[in-house]
ZAMARGU-4260 file (C-alpha; in steps of 0.2 Angstrom, whole numbers, plus 5000, padded with zeros to 4 digits):
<rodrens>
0) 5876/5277/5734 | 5881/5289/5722 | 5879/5288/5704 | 5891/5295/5689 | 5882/5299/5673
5) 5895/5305/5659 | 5889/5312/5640 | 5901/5314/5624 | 5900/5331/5615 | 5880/5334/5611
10) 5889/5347/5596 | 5897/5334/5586 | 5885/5319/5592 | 5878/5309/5576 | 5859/5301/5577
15) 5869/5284/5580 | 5879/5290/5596 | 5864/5298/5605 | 5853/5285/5599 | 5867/5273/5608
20) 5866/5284/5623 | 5847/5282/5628 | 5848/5265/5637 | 5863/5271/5647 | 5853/5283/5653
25) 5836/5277/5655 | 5846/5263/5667 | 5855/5277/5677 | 5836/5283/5681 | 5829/5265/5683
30) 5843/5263/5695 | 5842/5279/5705 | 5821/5276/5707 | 5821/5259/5712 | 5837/5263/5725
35) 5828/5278/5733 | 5809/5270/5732 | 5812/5261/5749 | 5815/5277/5758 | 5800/5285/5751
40) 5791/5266/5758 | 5796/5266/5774 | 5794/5277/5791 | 5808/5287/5797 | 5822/5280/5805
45) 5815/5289/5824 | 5798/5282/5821 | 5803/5266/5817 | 5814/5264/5832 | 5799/5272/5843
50) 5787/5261/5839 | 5797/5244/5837 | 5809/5247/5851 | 5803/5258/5868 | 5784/5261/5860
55) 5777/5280/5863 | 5782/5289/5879 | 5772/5303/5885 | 5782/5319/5890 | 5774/5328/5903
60) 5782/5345/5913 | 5788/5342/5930 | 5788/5363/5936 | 5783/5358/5956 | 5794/5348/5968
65) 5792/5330/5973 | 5792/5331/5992 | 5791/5310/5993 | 5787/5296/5982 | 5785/5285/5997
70) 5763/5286/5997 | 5762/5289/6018 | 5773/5306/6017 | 5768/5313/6000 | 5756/5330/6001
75) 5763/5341/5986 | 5753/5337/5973 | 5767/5336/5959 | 5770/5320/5970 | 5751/5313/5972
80) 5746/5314/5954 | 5762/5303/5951 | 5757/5292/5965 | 5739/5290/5958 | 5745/5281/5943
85) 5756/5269/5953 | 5744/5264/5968 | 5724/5261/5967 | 5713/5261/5982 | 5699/5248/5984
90) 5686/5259/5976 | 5690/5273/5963 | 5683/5287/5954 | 5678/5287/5935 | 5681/5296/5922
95) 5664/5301/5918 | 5657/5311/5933 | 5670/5306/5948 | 5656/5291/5950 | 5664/5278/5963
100) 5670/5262/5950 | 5678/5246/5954 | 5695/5249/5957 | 5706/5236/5968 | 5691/5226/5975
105) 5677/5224/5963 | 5662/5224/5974 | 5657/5230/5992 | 5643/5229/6004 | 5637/5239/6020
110) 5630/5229/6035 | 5611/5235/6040 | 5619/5244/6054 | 5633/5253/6043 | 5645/5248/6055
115) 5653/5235/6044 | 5660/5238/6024 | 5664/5221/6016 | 5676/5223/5999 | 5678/5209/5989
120) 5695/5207/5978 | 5696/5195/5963 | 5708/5181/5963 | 5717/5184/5949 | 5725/5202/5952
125) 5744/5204/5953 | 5757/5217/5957 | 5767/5224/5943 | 5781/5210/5948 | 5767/5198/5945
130) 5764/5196/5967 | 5744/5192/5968 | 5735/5205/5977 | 5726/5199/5990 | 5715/5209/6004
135) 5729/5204/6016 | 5737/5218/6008 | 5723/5230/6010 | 5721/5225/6029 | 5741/5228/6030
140) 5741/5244/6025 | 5725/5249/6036 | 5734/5242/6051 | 5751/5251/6046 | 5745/5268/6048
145) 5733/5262/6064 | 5751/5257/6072 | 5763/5271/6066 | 5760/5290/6067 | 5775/5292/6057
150) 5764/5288/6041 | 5749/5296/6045 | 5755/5312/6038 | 5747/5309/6020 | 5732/5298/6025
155) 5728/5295/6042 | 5712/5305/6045 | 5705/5293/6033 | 5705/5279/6045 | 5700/5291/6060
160) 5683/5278/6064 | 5690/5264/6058 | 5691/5250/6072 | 5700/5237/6064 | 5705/5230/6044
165) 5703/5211/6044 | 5707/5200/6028 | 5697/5184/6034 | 5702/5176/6016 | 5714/5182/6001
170) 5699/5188/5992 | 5688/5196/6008 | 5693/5212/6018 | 5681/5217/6031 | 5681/5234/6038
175) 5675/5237/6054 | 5670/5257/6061 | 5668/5264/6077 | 5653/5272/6070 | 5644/5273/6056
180) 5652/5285/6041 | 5644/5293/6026 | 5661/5291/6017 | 5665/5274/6008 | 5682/5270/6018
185) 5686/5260/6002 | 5690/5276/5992 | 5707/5288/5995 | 5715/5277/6003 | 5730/5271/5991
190) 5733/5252/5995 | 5753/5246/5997 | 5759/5229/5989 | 5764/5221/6009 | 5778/5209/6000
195) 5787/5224/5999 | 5783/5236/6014 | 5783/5223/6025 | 5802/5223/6022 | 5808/5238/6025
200) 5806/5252/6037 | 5787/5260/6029 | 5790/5278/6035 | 5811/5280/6027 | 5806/5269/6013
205) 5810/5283/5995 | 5801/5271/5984 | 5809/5282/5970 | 5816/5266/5957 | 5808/5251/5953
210) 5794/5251/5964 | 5780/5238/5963 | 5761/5246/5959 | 5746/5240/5956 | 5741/5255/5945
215) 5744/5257/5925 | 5760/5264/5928 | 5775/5260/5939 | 5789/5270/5943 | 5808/5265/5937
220) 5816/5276/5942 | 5819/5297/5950 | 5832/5309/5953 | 5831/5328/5954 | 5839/5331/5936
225) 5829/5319/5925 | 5815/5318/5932 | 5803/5304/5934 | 5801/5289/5922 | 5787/5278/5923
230) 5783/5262/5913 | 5766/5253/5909 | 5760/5239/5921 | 5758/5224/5912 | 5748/5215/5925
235) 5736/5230/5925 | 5719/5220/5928 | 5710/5233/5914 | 5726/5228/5902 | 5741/5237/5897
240) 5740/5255/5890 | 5744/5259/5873 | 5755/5269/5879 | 5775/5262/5885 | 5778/5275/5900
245) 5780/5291/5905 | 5790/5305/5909 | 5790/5318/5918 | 5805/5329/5913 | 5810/5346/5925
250) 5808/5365/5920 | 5811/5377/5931 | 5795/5386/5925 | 5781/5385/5915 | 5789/5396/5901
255) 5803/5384/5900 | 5790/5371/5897 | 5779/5381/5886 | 5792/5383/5870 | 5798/5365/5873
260) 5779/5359/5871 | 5782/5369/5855 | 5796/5361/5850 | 5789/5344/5852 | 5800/5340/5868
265) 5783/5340/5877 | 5767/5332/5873 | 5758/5339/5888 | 5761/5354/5900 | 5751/5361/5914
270) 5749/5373/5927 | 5748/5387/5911 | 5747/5407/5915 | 5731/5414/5909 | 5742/5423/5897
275) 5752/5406/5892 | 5735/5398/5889 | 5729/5413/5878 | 5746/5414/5867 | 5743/5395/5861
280) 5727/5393/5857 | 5730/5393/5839 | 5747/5386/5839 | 5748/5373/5825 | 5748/5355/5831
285) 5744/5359/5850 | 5727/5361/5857 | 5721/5370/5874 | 5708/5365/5887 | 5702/5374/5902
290) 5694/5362/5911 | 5683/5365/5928 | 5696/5365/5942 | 5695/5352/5958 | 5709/5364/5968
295) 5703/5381/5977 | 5718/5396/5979 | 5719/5405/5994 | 5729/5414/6008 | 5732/5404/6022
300) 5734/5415/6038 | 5742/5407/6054 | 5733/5408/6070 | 5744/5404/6081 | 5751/5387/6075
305) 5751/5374/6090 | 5758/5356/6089 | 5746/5340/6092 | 5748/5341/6112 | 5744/5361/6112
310) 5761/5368/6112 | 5764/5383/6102 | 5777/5381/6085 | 5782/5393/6073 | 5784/5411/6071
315) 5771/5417/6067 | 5767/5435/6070 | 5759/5435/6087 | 5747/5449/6082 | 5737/5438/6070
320) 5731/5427/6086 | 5718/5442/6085 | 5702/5437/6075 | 5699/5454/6070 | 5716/5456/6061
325) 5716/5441/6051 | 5695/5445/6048 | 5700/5463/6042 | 5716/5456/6031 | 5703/5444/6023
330) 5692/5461/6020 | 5704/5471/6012 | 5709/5458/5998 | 5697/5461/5982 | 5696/5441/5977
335) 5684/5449/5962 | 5699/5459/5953 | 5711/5444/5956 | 5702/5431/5947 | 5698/5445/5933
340) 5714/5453/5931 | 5725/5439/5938 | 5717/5424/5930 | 5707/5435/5916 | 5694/5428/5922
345) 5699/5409/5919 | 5689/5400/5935 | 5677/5405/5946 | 5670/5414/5962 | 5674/5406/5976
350) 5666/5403/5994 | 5673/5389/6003 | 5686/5375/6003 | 5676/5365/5992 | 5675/5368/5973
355) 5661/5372/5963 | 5667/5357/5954 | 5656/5347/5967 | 5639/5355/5968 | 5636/5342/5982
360) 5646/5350/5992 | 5651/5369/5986 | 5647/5383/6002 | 5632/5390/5990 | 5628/5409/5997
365) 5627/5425/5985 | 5637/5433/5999 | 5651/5426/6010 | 5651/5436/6028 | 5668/5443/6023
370) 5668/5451/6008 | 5678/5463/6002 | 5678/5482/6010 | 5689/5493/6016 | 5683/5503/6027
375) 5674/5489/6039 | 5692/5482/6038 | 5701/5497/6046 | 5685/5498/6058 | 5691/5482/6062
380) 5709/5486/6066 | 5705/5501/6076 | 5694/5490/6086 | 5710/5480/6090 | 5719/5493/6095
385) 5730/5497/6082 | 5732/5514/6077 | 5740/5524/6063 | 5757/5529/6062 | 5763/5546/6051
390) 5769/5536/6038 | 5752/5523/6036 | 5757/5510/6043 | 5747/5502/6060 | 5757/5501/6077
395) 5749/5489/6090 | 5749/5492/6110 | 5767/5488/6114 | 5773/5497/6101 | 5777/5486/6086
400) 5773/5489/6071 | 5760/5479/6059 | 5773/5470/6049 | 5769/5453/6040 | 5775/5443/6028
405) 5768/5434/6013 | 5777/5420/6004 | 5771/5407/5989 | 5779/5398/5977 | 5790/5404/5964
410) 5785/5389/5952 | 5768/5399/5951 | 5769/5414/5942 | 5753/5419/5948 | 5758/5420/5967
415) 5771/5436/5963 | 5757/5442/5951 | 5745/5442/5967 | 5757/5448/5979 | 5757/5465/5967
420) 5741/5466/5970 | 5739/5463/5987 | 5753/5472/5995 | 5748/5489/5993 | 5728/5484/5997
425) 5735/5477/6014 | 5746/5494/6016 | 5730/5504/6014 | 5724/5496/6030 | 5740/5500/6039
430) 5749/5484/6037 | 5766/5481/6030 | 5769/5468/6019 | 5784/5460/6012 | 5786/5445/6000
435) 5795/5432/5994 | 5792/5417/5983 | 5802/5400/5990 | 5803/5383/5981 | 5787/5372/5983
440) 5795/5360/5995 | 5801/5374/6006 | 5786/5381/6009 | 5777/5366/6011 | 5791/5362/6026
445) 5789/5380/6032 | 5769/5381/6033 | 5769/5362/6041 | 5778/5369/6057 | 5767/5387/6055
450) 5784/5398/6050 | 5774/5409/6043 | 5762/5422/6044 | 5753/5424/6026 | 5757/5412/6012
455) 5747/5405/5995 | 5740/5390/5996 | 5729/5376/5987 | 5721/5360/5988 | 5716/5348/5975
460) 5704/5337/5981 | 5691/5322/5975 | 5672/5322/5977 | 5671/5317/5996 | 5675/5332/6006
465) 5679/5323/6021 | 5698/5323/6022 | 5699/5340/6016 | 5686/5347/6030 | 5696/5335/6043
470) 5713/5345/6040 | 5706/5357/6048 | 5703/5347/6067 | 5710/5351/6085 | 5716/5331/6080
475) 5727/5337/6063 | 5741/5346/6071 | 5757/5339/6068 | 5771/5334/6081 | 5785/5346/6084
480) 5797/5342/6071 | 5782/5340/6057 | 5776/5322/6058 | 5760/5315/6062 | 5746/5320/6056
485) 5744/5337/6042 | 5734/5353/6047 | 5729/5366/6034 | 5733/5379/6044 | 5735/5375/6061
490) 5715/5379/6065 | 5709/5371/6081 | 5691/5375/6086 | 5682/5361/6095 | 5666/5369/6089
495) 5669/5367/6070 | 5676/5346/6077 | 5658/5343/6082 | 5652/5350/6066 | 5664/5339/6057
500) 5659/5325/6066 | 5643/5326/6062 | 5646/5328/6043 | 5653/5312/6045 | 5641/5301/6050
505) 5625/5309/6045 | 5621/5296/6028 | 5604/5308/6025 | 5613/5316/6008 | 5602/5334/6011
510) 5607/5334/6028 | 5626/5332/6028 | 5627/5344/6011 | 5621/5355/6024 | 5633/5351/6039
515) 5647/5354/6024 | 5641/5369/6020 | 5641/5375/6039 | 5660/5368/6042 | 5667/5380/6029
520) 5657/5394/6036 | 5666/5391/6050 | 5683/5392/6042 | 5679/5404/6033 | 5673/5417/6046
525) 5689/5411/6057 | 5699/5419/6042 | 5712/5406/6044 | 5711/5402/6026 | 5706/5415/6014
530) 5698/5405/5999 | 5701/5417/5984 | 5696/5411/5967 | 5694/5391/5960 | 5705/5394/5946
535) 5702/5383/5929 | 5714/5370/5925 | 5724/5377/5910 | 5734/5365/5901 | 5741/5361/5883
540) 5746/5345/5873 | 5753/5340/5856 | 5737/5334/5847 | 5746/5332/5832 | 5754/5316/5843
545) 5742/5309/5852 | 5719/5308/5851 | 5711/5318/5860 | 5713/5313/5880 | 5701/5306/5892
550) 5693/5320/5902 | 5686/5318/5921 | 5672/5322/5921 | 5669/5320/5903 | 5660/5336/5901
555) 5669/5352/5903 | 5683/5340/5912 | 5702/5341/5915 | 5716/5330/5907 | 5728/5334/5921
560) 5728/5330/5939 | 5713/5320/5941 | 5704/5307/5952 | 5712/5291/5946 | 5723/5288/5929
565) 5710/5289/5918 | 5720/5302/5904 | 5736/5295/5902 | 5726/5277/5902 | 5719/5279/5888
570) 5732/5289/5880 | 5730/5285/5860 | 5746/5291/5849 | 5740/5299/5832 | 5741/5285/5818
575) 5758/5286/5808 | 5756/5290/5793 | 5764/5291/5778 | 5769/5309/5778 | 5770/5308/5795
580) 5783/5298/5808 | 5780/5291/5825 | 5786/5310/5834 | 5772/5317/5826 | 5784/5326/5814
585) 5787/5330/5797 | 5795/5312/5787 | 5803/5322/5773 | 5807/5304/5766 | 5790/5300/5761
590) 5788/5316/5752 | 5804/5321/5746 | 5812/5304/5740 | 5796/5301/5727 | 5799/5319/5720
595) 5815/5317/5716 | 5812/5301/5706 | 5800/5311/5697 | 5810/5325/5692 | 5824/5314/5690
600) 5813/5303/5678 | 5806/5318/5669 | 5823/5324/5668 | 5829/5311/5661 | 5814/5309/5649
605) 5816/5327/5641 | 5834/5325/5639 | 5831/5312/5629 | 5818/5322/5619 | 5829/5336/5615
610) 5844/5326/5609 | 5834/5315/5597 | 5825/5331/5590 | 5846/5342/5588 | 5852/5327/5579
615) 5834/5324/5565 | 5835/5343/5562 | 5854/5342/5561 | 5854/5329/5549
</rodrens>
């Protein structure tokens, strides 16, 4: 609307023609505030459409690959944090102190003898297509992977003492073991709605649009360019979130997604550089958190990968069959200056496989038997038989020399930071290194079939140890072409099965803490998995968008990658306001608009003053 206000002369203007000009006016500035008052009212035309239309999307960076969004195959955990917001397993984990909760059944018993678990599912659960769930799709799922070692890649050891899943009504599942187990068999395992698996082919199935969860979130769709979209469940048995979806957008690296966090693109981003993390701490409008990390980083070293029958795979460098070489390797890398100069000092010492996140659990020693020195690692070398060349570098009995090769991933900024590091520490025991950081997937693909000899690796892991310490059996090697069942790093040592064995069924709590403990002694003195540092979970999000997020465990916790769904859940936007719109941003409307009915009002008011004071002084 636009408005056209014309005056006469002011020179030769009597009292009677400016006295004849003040209604015209004073109607031109009615007009102008009461036409621009309702844009000052209301919300901003984004905000508006934000929250009446699609409600609030979380933005959250995708910087990793999704191997699989089918639950049986998936093992990166860019893929398994998704997953945990679509699927729930009988019994989950809080958000308080990872206690076990309620989660698809809502209670359980253990017969006298521990050989029988009874979970008990309430009858008015549904699928996100509004299926009921029943305990018939619990037992389905048990038997699918019992039946089919095409998808016991992601799972299977979970059900390693399980003798049978049996619904014996729609509400009852009974679990019956070969043996008694300390771990609940309820928990971990992600349960599949059978209406739709039944269907179709378990093991090809993408599951990657529209797919049919039980969790607060279900996925809509995926590709490789847009990402992953995710809307709210509204069959969700604790009711629907507050929030409408999620999605995870791609960036080829966490700087990308750090300045579009800034930007507002992004509400949340994790997997921050120390120096990242630093460098927004006191960005307006975002908020940090370092919370205690469940994922240990390491160096995994390949023995002498072998497939699930015994036959050797990979190509791995042969010399590294040798304990002594991969024991001095572990030796000669100074964990201490990594997780202060890599990290700056963001997470803590580490020991074993499991993280001091779990105090259960965590290898507690002042001293781990390979610790950083040297000289013992060259000792060690020499011991092997391999001797220095003129120019440093160790040559073996026939003749080649000690050449390896490290890889990780170049979504991890980090891994080529270390690799700086550790080259010339691993040249100054005589061995050649060189690097090269791949894509997530293609080094997950590489270090399944052990074509590899050195290569960064992590796991993220929930309060029970016992899948992560069973990675490590005789019984975890894959098949040929990479199915089957997923070894850490192709360890086989019927020594450590026993002690695994026994950690597994030992219900005395002081006892099997101890068993634990002992296990990743034994990984760790087989240097197959140089366990460096548990690095802090550094992360970011918009707090001028959304309340302060749910953290697991509440104290000290994480917002990102957690046991169960518990952050995004909960997920509160900030409370629009009216200076504020829906985006979190600026509404310039609500501040603007009224300012200029003021100065158009006051305008108005003082040219009326000074016209009436010309024409009395005139006269």
């Amino acid at each position: 609307m636009v408005f056209n206000i014309t005056t006469d002369s002011p020179i030769r203007s009597s009292r009677r023609k400016t006295e004849s000009r003040r209604p015209r006016l004073a109607a031109c500035v009615l007009a102008l505030s009461l036409a621009l008052a309702p844009l000052a009212a209301a919300p901003s035309a984004m905000a508006a459409t934000d929250d009446a239309s699609t409600g609030t999307i979380l933005k959250l960076a995708l910087t990793g690959d999704i191997d699989s969004l089918n639950p049986f195959k998936a093992i990166l955990a860019s893929s398994t944090s998704i997953l945990g917001l679509e699927y729930q397993s009988l019994v989950s984990y809080g958000p308080k102190d990872n206690e076990e909760i309620p989660g698809m059944a809502d209670k359980w018993e253990t017969s006298p003898d521990g050989l029988v678990w009874t979970f008990h599912m309430p009858k008015d659960r549904k699928w996100s297509d509004g299926e009921p769930i029943t305990a018939k799709d619990a037992a389905w799922t048990f038997k699918a992977i019992a039946s089919n070692d095409a998808l016991k890649q992601a799972n299977g050891s979970l059900l390693e003492s399980v003798a049978s899943a049996e619904a014996t009504d729609d509400e009852t599942l009974v679990v019956t073991l070969k043996a008694p187990q300390a771990p609940n068999p309820g928990t971990q395992l992600p349960i599949m709605p059978a209406h739709i698996w039944s269907e179709v082919d378990p093991a090809s199935f993408t599951n990657d649009k529209d797919s049919v969860g039980s969790g607060p979130f279900v996925v809509t769709k995926y590709d490789k360019t847009s990402g992953v979209t995710l809307k709210a469940n509204p069959n969700y048995w604790e009711g629907e979130a507050k929030i409408a979806g999620i999605t995870y957008i791609p960036y080829k690296n966490t700087d990308a997604a750090v300045q579009a966090l800034k930007t507002g693109e992004l509400d949340i981003v994790n997997g921050l550089t120390p120096a990242q993390y630093n460098a927004l701490k006191d960005v307006d409008g975002i908020t940090t958190n370092a919370g205690t990390g469940r994922r240990y980083q390491a160096i995994g070293i390949n023995p002498g990968t072998q497939t699930a029958d015994g036959t050797p795979m990979g190509d791995g460098n042969v010399a590294l069959h040798d304990l002594k070489v991969r024991q001095a390797i572990v030796m000669a890398i100074d964990n201490k200056t990594l997780l202060e100069k890599v990290l700056q000092g963001l997470g803590q010492p580490a020991t074993g496989e499991i993280p001091a996140a779990y105090p259960l659990y965590t290898w507690k020693t002042d001293s781990v038997p390979l610790q950083y020195n040297v000289e013992a690692a060259n000792k060690l070398l020499d011991e092997a038989g391999y001797t220095k060349g003129a120019d440093g570098i160790r040559v073996g009995k026939d003749g080649k020399a000690l050449k390896l090769r490290l890889t990780g991933r170049n979504s991890d900024a980090t891994h080529q930071q270390m690799a700086d590091y550790i080259k010339p520490w691993l040249k100054e025991i005589g061995i050649d290194i060189t690097t090269a950081m791949k894509a997530p997937a293609q080094l997950n693909d590489d270090s399944t079939v052990g074509n590899y000899d050195l290569y960064f690796t992590g796991w993220g892991m929930g309060p029970e140890p016992d899948f992560q310490l069973s990675i490590n059996t005789c019984a975890s090697r894959p098949n040929a072409d990479g199915t089957g069942a997923t070894s850490e790093n192709g360890y086989c040592d019927p020594a450590y099965d026993a002690i695994y064995k026994a950690q597994h069924v030992e219900l005395d709590q002081t006892k099997r803490s101890a068993l634990v403990a002992q296990a990743q002694e034994m990984i760790h003195k087989a240097a197959v998995n140089n366990v460096m540092y548990y690095a802090n979970t550094l992360e970011a999000y918009r707090s001028d968008k959304f309340e302060p997020f749910t953290t697991q465990p509440e104290v000290g916790g994480v917002i990102t990658g957690q046991n169960g769904p518990w952050s995004y859940y909960y997920a509160t936007p900030v409370a629009s306001t009216s200076s504020e719109d829906s985006d979190g941003g600026f509404n310039a409307a609500a501040v603007v608009v009224p300012l200029v009915i003021v100065v158009l009002a006051a305008g108005g008011f003082v040219l009326y003053r000074r016209r009436r004071t010309s024409s009395d002084e005139r006269e």
